[in-house]
Every structure is written in C-alpha cells, then in structure tokens.
C-alpha positions as a Markdown table, in Angstrom:
| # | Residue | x | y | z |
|---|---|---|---|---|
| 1 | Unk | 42.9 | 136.3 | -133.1 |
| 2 | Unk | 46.0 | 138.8 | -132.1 |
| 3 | Unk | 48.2 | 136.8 | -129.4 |
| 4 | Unk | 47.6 | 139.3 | -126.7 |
| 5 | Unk | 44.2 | 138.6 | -127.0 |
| 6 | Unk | 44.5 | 134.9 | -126.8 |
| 7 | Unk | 46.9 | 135.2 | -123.7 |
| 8 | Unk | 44.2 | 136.9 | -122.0 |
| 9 | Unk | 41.4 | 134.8 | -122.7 |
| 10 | Unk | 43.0 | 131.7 | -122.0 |
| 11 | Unk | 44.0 | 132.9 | -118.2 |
| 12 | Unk | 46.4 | 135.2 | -116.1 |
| 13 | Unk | 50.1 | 133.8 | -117.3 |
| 14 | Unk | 52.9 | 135.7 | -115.8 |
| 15 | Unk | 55.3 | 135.5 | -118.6 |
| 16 | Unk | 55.2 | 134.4 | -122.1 |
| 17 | Unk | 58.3 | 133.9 | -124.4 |
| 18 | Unk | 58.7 | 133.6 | -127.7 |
| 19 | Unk | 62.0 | 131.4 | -129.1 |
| 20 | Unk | 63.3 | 132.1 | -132.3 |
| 21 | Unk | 66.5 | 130.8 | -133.8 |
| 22 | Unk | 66.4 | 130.7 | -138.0 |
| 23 | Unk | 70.0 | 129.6 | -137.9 |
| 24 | Unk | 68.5 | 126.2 | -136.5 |
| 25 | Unk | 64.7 | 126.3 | -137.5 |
| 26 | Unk | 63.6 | 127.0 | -133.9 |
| 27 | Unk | 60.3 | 128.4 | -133.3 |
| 28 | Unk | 59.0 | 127.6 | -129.7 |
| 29 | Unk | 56.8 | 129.0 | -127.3 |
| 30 | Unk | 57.7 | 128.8 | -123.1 |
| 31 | Unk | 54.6 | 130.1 | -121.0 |
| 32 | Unk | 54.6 | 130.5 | -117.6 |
| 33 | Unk | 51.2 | 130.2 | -115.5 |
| 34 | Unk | 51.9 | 130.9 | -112.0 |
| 35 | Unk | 55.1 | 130.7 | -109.8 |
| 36 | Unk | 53.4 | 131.3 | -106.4 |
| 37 | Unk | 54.6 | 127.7 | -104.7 |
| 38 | Unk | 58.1 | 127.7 | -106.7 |
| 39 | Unk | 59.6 | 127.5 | -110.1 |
| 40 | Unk | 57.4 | 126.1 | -113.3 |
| 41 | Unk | 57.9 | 122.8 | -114.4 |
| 42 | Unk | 56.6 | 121.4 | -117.1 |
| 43 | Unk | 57.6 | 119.4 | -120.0 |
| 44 | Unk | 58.4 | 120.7 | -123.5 |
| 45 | Unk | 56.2 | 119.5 | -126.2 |
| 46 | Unk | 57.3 | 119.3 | -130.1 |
| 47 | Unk | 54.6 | 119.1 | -132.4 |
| 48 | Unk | 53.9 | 120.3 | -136.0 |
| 49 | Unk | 51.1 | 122.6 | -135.1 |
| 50 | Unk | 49.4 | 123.5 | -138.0 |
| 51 | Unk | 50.0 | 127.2 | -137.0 |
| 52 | Unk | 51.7 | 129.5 | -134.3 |
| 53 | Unk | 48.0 | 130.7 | -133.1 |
| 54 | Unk | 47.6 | 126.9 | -132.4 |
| 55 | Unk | 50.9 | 126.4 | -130.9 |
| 56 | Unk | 50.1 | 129.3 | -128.4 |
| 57 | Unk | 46.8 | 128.0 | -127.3 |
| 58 | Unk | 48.0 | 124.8 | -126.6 |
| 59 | Unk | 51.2 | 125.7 | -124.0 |
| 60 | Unk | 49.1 | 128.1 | -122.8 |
| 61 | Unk | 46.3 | 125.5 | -122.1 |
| 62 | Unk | 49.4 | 122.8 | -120.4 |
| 63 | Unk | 51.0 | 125.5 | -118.8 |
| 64 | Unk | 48.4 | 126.6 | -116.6 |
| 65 | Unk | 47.3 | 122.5 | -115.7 |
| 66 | Unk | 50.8 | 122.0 | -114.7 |
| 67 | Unk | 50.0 | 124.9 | -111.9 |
| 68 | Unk | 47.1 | 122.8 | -110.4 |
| 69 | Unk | 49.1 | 119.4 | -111.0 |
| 70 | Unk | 52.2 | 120.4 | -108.6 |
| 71 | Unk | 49.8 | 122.3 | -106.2 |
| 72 | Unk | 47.9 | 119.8 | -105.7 |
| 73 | Unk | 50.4 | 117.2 | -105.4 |
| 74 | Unk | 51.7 | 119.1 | -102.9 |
| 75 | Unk | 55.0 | 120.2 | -104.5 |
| 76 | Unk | 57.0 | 123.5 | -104.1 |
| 77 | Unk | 56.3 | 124.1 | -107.8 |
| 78 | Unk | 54.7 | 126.6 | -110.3 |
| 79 | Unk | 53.4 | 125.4 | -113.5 |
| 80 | Unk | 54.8 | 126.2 | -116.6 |
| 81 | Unk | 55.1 | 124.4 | -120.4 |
| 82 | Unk | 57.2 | 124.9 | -123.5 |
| 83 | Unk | 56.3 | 124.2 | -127.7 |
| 84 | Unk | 58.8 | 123.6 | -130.1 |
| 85 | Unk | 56.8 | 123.9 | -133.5 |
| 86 | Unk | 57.6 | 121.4 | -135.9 |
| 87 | Unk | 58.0 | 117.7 | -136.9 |
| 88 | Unk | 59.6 | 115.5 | -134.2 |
| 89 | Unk | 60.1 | 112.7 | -136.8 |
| 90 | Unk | 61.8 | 115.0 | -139.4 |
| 91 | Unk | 63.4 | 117.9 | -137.9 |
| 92 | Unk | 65.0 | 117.4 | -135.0 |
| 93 | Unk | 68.3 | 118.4 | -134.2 |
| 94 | Unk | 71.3 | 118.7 | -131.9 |
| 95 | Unk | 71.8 | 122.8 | -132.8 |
| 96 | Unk | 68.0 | 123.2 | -132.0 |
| 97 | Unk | 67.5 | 121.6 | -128.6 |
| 98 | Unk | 70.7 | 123.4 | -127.3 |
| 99 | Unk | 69.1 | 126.3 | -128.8 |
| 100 | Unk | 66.3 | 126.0 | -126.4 |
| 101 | Unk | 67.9 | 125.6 | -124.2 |
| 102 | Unk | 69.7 | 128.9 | -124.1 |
| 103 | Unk | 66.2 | 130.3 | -123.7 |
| 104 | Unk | 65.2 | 128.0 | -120.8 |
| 105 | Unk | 68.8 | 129.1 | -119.6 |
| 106 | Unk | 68.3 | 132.8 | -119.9 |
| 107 | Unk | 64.6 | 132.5 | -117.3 |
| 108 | Unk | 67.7 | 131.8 | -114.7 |
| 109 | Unk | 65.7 | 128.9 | -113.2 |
| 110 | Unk | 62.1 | 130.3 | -113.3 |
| 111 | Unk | 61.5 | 127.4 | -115.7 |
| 112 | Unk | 62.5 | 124.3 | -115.4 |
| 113 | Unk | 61.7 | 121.7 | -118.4 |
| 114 | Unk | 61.1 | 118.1 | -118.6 |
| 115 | Unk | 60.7 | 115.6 | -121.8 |
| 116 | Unk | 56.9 | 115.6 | -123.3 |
| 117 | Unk | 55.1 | 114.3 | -126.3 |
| 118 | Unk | 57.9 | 114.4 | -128.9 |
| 119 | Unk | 60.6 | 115.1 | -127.5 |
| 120 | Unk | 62.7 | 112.4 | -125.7 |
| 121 | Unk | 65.9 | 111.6 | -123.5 |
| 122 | Unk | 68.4 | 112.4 | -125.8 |
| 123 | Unk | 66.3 | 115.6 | -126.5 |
| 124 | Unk | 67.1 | 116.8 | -122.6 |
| 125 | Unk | 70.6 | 116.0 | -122.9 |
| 126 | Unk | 71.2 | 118.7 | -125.8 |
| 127 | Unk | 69.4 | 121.0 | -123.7 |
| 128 | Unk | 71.2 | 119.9 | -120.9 |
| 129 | Unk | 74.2 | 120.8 | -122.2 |
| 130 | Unk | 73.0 | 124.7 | -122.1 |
| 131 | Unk | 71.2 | 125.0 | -118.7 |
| 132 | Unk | 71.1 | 123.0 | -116.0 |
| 133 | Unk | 67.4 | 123.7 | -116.0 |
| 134 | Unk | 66.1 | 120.3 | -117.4 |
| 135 | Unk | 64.8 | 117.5 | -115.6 |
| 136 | Unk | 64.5 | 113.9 | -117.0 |
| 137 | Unk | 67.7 | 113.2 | -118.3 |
| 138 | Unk | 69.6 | 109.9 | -118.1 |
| 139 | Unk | 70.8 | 108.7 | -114.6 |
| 140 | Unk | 74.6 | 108.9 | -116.3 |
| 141 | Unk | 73.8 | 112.7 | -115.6 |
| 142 | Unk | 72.6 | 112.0 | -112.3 |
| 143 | Unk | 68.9 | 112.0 | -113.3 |
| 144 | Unk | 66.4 | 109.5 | -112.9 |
| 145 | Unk | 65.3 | 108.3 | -116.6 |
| 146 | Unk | 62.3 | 107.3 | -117.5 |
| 147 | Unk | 59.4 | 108.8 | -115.6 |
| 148 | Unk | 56.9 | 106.2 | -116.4 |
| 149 | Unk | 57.6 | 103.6 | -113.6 |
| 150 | Unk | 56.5 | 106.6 | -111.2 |
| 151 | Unk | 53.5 | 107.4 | -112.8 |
| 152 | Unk | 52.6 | 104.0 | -113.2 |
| 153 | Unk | 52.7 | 104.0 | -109.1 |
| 154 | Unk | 51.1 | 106.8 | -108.4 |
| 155 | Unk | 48.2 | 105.5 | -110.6 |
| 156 | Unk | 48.3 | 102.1 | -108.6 |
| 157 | Unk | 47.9 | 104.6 | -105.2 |
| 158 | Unk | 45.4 | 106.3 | -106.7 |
| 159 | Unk | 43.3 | 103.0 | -107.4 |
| 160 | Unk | 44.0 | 102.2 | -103.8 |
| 161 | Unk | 42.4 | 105.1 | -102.5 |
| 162 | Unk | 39.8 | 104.9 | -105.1 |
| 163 | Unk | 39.0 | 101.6 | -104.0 |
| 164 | Unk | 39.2 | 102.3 | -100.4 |
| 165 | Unk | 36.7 | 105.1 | -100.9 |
| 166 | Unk | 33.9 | 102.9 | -102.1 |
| 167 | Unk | 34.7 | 100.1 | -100.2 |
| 168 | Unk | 36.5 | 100.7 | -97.0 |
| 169 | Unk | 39.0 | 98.3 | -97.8 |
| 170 | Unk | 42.3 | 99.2 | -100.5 |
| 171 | Unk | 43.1 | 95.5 | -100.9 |
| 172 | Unk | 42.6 | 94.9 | -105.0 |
| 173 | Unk | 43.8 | 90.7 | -104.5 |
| 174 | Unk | 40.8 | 89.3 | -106.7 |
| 175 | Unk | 39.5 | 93.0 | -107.7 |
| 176 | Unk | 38.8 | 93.4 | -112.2 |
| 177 | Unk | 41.1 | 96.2 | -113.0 |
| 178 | Unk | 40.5 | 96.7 | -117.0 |
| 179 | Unk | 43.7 | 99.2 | -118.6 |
| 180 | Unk | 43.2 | 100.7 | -121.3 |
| 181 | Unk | 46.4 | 101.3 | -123.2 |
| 182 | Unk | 49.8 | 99.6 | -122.3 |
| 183 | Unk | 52.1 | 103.0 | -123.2 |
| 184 | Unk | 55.2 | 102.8 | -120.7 |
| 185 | Unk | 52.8 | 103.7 | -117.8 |
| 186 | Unk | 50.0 | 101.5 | -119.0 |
| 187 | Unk | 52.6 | 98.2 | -119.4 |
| 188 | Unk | 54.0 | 99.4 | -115.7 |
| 189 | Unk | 50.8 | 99.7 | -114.1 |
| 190 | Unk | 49.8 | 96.0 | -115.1 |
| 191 | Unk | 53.2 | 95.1 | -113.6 |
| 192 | Unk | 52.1 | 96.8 | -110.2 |
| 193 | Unk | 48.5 | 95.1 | -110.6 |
| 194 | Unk | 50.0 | 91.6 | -111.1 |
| 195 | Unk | 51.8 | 91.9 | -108.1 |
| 196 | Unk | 49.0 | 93.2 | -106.0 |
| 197 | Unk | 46.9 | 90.4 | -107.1 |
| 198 | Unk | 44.1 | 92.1 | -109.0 |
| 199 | Unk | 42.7 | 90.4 | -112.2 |
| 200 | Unk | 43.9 | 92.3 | -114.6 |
| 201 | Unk | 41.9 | 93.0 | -118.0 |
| 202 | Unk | 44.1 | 94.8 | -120.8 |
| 203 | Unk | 43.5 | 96.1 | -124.5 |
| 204 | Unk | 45.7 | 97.9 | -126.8 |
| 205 | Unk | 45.6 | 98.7 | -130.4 |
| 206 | Unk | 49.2 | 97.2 | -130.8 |
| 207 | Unk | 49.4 | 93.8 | -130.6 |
| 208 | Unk | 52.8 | 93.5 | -130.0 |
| 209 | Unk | 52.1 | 95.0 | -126.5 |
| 210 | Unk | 49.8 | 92.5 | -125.9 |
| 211 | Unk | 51.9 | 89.5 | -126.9 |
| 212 | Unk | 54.4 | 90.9 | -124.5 |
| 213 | Unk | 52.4 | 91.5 | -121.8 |
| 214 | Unk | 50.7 | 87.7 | -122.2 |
| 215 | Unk | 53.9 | 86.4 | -122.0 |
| 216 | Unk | 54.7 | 87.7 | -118.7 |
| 217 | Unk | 51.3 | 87.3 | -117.4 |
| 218 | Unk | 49.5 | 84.3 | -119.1 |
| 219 | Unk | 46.2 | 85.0 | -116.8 |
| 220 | Unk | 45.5 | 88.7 | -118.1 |
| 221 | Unk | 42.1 | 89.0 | -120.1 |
| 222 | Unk | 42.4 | 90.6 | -123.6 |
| 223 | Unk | 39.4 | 92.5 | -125.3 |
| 224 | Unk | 39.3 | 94.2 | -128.2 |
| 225 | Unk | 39.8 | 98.1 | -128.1 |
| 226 | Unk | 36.5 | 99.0 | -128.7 |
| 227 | Unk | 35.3 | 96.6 | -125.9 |
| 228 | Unk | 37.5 | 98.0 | -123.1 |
| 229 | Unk | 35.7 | 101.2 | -121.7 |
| 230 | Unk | 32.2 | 98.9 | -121.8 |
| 231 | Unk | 33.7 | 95.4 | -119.8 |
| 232 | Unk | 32.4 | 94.9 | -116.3 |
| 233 | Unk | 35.4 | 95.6 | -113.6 |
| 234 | Unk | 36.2 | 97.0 | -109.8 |
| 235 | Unk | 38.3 | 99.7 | -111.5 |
| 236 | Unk | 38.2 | 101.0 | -115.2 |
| 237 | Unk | 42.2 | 102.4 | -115.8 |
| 238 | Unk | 42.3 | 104.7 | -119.0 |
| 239 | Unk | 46.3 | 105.2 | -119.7 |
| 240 | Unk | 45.9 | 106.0 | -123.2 |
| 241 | Unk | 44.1 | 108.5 | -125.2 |
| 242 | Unk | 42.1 | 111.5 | -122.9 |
| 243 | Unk | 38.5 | 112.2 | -123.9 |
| 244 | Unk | 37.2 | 108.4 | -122.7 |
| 245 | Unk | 34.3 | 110.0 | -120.9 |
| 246 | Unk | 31.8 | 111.7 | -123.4 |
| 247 | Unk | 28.3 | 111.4 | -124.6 |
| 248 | Unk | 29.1 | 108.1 | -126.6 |
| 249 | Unk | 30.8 | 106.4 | -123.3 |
| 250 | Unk | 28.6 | 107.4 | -120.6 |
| 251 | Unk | 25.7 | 104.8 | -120.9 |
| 252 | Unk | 28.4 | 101.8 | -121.5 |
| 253 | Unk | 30.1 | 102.4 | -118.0 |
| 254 | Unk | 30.3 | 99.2 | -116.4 |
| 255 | Unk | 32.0 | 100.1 | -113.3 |
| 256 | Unk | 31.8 | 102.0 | -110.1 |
| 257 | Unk | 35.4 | 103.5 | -110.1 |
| 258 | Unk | 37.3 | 105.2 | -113.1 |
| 259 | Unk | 40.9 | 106.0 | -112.1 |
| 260 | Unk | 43.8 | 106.4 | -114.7 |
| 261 | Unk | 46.9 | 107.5 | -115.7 |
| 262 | Unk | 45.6 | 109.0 | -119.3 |
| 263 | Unk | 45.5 | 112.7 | -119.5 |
| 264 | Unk | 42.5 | 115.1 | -119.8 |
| 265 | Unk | 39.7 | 111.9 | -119.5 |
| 266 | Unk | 36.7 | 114.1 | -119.7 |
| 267 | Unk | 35.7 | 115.2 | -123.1 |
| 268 | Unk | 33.8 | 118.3 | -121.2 |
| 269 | Unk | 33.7 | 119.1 | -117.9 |
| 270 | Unk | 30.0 | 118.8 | -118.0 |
| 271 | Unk | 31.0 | 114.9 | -117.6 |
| 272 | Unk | 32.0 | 114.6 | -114.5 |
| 273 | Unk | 29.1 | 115.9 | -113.2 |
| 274 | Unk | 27.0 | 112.7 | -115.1 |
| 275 | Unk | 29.7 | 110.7 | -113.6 |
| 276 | Unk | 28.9 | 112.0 | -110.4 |
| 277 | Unk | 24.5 | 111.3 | -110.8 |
| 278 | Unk | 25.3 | 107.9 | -111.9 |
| 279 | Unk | 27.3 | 107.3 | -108.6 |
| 280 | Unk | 30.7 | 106.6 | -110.5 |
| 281 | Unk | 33.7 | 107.7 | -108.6 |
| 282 | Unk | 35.7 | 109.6 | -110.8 |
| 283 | Unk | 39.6 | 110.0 | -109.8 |
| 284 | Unk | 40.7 | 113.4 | -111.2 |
| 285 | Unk | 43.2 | 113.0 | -113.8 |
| 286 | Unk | 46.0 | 115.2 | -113.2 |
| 287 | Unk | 46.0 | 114.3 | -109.2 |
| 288 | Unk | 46.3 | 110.4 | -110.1 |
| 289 | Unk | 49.1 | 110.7 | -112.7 |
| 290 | Unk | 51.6 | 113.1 | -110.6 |
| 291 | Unk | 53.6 | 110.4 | -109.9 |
| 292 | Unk | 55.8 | 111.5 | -112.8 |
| 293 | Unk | 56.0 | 115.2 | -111.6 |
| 294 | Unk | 57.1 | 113.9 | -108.1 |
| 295 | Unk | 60.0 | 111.8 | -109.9 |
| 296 | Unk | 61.0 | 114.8 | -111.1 |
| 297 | Unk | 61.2 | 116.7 | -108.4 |
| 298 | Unk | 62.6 | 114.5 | -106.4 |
| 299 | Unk | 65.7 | 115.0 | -109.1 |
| 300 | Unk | 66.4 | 119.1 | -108.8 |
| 301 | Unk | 67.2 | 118.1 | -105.0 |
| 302 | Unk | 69.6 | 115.1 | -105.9 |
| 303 | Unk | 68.1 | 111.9 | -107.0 |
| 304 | Unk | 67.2 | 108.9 | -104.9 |
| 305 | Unk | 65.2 | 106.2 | -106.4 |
| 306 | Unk | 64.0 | 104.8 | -103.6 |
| 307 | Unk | 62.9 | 108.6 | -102.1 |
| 308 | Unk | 61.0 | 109.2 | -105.6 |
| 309 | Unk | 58.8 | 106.0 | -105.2 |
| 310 | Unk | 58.2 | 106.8 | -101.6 |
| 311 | Unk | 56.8 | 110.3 | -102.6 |
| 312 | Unk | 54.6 | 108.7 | -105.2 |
| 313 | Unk | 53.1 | 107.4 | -102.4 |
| 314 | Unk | 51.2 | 110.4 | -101.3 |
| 315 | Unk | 48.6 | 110.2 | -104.4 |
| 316 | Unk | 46.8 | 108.1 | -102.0 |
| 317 | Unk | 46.8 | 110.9 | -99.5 |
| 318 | Unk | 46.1 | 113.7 | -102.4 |
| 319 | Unk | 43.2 | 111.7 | -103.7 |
| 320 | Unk | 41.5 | 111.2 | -100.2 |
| 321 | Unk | 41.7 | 114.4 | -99.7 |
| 322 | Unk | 40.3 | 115.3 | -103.0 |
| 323 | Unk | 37.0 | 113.0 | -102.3 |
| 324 | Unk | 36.9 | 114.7 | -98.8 |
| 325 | Unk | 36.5 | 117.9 | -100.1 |
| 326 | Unk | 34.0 | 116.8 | -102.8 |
| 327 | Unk | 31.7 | 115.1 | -99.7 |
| 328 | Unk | 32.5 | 118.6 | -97.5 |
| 329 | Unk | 31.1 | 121.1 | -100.8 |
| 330 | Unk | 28.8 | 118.6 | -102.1 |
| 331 | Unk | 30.7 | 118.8 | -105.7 |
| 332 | Unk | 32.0 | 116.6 | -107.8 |
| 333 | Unk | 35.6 | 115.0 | -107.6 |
| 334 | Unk | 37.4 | 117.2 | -110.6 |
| 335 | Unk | 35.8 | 120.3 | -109.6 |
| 336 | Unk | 37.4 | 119.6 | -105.4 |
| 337 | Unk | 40.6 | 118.5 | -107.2 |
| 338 | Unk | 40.4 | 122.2 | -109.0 |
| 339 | Unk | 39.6 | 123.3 | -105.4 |
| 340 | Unk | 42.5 | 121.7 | -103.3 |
| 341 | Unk | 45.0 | 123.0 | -105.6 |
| 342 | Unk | 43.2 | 126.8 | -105.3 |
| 343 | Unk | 43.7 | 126.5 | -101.6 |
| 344 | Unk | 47.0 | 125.7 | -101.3 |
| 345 | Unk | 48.2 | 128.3 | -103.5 |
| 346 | Unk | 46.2 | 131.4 | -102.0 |
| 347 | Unk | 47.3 | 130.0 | -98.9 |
| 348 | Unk | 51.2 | 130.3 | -99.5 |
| 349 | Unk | 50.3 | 133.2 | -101.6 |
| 350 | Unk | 48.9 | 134.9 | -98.0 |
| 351 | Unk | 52.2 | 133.6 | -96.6 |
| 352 | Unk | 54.5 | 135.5 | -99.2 |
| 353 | Unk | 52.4 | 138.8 | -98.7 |
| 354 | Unk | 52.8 | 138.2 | -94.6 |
| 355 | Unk | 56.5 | 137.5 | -95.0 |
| 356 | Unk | 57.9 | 139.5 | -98.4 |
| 357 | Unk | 61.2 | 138.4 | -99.2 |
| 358 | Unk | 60.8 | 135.0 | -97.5 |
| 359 | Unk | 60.3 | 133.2 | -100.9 |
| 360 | Unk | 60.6 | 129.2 | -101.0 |
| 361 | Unk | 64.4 | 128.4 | -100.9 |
| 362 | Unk | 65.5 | 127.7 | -104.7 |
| 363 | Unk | 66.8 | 124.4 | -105.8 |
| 364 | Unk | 70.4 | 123.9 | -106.4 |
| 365 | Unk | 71.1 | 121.0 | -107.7 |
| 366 | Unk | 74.5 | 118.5 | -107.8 |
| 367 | Unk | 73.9 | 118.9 | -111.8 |
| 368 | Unk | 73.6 | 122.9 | -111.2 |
| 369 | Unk | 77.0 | 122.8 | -108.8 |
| 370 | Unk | 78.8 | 121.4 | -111.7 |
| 371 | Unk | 77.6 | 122.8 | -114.3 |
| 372 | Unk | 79.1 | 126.1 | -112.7 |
C-alpha cells in the first residue's frame, strides 16, 4: 500500500516525518496524532520491523493511543510516537540516537519523546544531548528515571477504584489480586499490593523473578503461566503481554474485575463487549497504566518525586469517571474510556476556536533553560 494511503486509513495525523541519516544507519518514523491539549508525547520505539510499510503502521497505530492516553488522564498533552527501524540488540549507537534527536530537535518542542520498547536510559541521554525535548532521562539530568514505579501506582489506584466500583468499599486487606507478569511494573505493583494487604497471587515465565519476589514476600501464591488468567481472585492484574482477553480466555475468567498495567488487553474490541454480558468489570487499559505518562509530565515542569506520585493518584478519579460514563450511555467501559478522552479534547478544541491565540502555555523546562 503507497504511505499516503496508509496515513489516511489509519486516522487524521497532523504531521508525519520521515528520519533518515545513512551516515549513522538511521531510519525512523515520528508521527504526530493530534496536538489539541498540548505537545505529543510519546515514547520512541526501536524495533527491526520487517519493513518500513510495517514500521509506519505501527507509530501511526501508538501515536494516535497516546492522544486518548494524555486526554484522558487529564494532561495538557497531544499524542504523538516515534520508530527507529532496526535491531536494538545489534545496532545501536551513540551517532544514531543524537541523530534523532536532531529531528525531534528540529519539531521545536511539538514533540516531545520518552524511552519505549528498545530503547532505554542511556538511549535518552544521546538524544538528550541534541534537544532538550526528551523525557525520561536519569535524575543526574534532573529527570525522574525509571517510569515503572509510577505506573505500578497508578495500576494499584486503578484496582482501588475497580474494587470500589463493585463493592463500595476500596480496601484490598485480604482481597486475591493474581499478576500476571512481574516486568518492572509487574514486580512494583506486588510491592504496592503487599503493603496494602491483598493476597497476592503471581506467575511469570522467568523464574528468577519469582525467586526474587518469594524472597521478599514468602506468602505470595505461584502458579504456572498458563494457570494465571484461569485462578479464582478479587482482581485479575495482566502486566505482561496485551491480547489476555480473546476467544480462548473468555470462558476461563474467574473473576469479577480485570484491571492491569499490560498494554492493549483486548485481542478485539468485540471483547469487551463479552466482558461486559458476563458482568466482568473491565478497567480500560491505557486509563489504568497512565501513571507513567503522568511521571513524565510531571518532569518538562521540573521534577518532584513526591508531586509525580501524588498525580498518579488521580487514575482513581479517571477510572470512576470512566465507569460513570459507561452507566450514563449504557456502554461498555473501553468504549466510555474512548469517550471521556473525545470530550475533553473537543471541549478545549471549542476553547481554542472561542479564544484563537490563547494556546496552552508551553513548557520550559530547568533542562530547556540550560540547555540554552
């Protein structure tokens, strides 16, 4: 397919760049989706894509998630996603990232990127070292580090409010909270669990994670992988692969509440509506695991740790409002997530057309400041 026609049938993208450097091997893709609330933020992926049509599809596809991710999270944010085609185990390299990061440089702040599948730390520093434009980058840069910790919480708010929901009550002492996959968000959310005093159920296909996670919590319950999205729980917490919920799945559901950190959990969206007939309260992905997105942002306005875990606590408040606006439709949960984020932007979008020229204020940032 020609790449104008894939641009237009994958949605209505304001910009699309294409990065080439054959001095340093780069090939990348940035798209933008929609800058209505702010500047796109969104992490950028490396991956050896088996061909540019594929690479394009894909950022595309992220770019226009991260839109409905930082609207509905409530953030003055557009979404917006980068590709860097090629091996992350083989050909990465200082001259590349800094590279890319004269492109994200020369959007003058439209885009702002972040560390993805692939790409890591050290990755954001080379870019850093072009634009100030990067988020994610080690706290001896003034950023915040690892995202996962943030994540992890937001996930534990969203399993609050989940809970609350079906029960009235968001107290998980003595609730079965099975996680699937102990990642860095997986491993942090049994942390938050532990201390909350749930009874915490955990599976992982390394069993190194699980050795380590036994010895700092002799009480969890293992189960084999393939047990994990079948055991009976309160709460069943995917935080690995996406695609848990599918034809195969459905029928082996043991619980009343599925809320996770893992991306993209429904296979098709056709899914959550059978989650929804067999009275299982689905927690919308990308509304659950903002807590990352939040950290972030919290960094382009001068990082304070204790301010990042304080904003993480609204996914309790975005997820309520989610399940109030599925009960107010009579729809089900992902398709009022789709909806709260829909609403907010034509709302500031109304705003902008009221008011032209009275744009949200732009972020300058201590790292910005000295990078001048």
């Amino acid at each position: 397919m020609a790449t104008f026609e894939v641009i237009a049938k994958t949605g209505s993208h304001e910009q699309v760049v294409f990065c080439h450097d054959p001095d340093v091997g780069l090939k990348a893709i940035i798209a933008l989706h929609n800058t209505t609330l702010g500047p796109a933020l969104g992490g950028t992926r490396m991956w050896n894509y088996a061909n540019e049509d594929e690479a394009l599809v894909d950022v595309l596809r992220l770019s226009k998630g991260m839109t409905y991710k930082a609207a509905a999270a409530g953030l003055n944010l557009g979404g917006g996603k980068a590709v860097i085609i090629g091996d992350s185990k083989t050909q990465k390299t200082e001259g590349l990232f800094r590279a890319f990061g004269q492109f994200v440089n020369s959007l003058n702040g439209k885009y702002i990127t972040a560390e993805d599948v692939g790409t890591s730390e050290q990755d954001m520093e080379y870019i850093y070292m072009e634009t100030p434009w990067v988020t994610g980058i080690s706290k001896d840069f003034g950023g915040s580090g690892d995202p996962s910790p943030y994540t992890a919480h937001g996930v534990l708010m969203g399993i609050k409010a989940s809970v609350n929901e079906k029960s009235g009550s968001d107290s998980l002492k003595g609730l079965r909270v099975a996680v699937q996959g102990l990642g860095n968000v997986g491993f942090n959310l049994v942390k938050y669990l532990e201390q909350e005093g749930a009874k915490v159920i955990i599976s992982d296909i390394d069993a190194d994670k699980i050795k380590k996670i036994k010895d700092m919590y002799p009480n969890v319950q293992v189960v084999a992988p393939t047990e994990i999205l079948s055991v009976e729980c309160d709460v069943l917490a995917p935080c690995a692969m996406g695609a848990i919920v599918n034809e195969k799945t459905l029928s082996s559901f043991k619980t009343p509440i599925i809320c996770g950190g893992a991306n993209n959990q429904l296979l098709e969206l056709r899914h959550g509506n059978a989650l929804e007939e067999m009275g299982i309260l689905y927690a919308p992905d990308y509304i659950v695991n903002a807590g990352g997105l939040m950290n972030v942002f919290v960094e382009l306005e001068g990082y304070s740790q204790s301010r990042a875990f304080d904003k993480t606590k609204r996914v309790y408040d975005n997820l309520k409002q989610v399940f109030k606006i599925a009960k107010r439709d009579k729809i089900p949960t992902y398709m009022a997530a789709d909806r709260l984020a829909e609403e907010r932007i034509k709302t500031v979008a109304k705003l902008k057309q009221k008011h032209p020229g009275k744009s949200n204020r732009s972020f300058t940032t201590l790292r910005e400041i000295n990078n001048r």
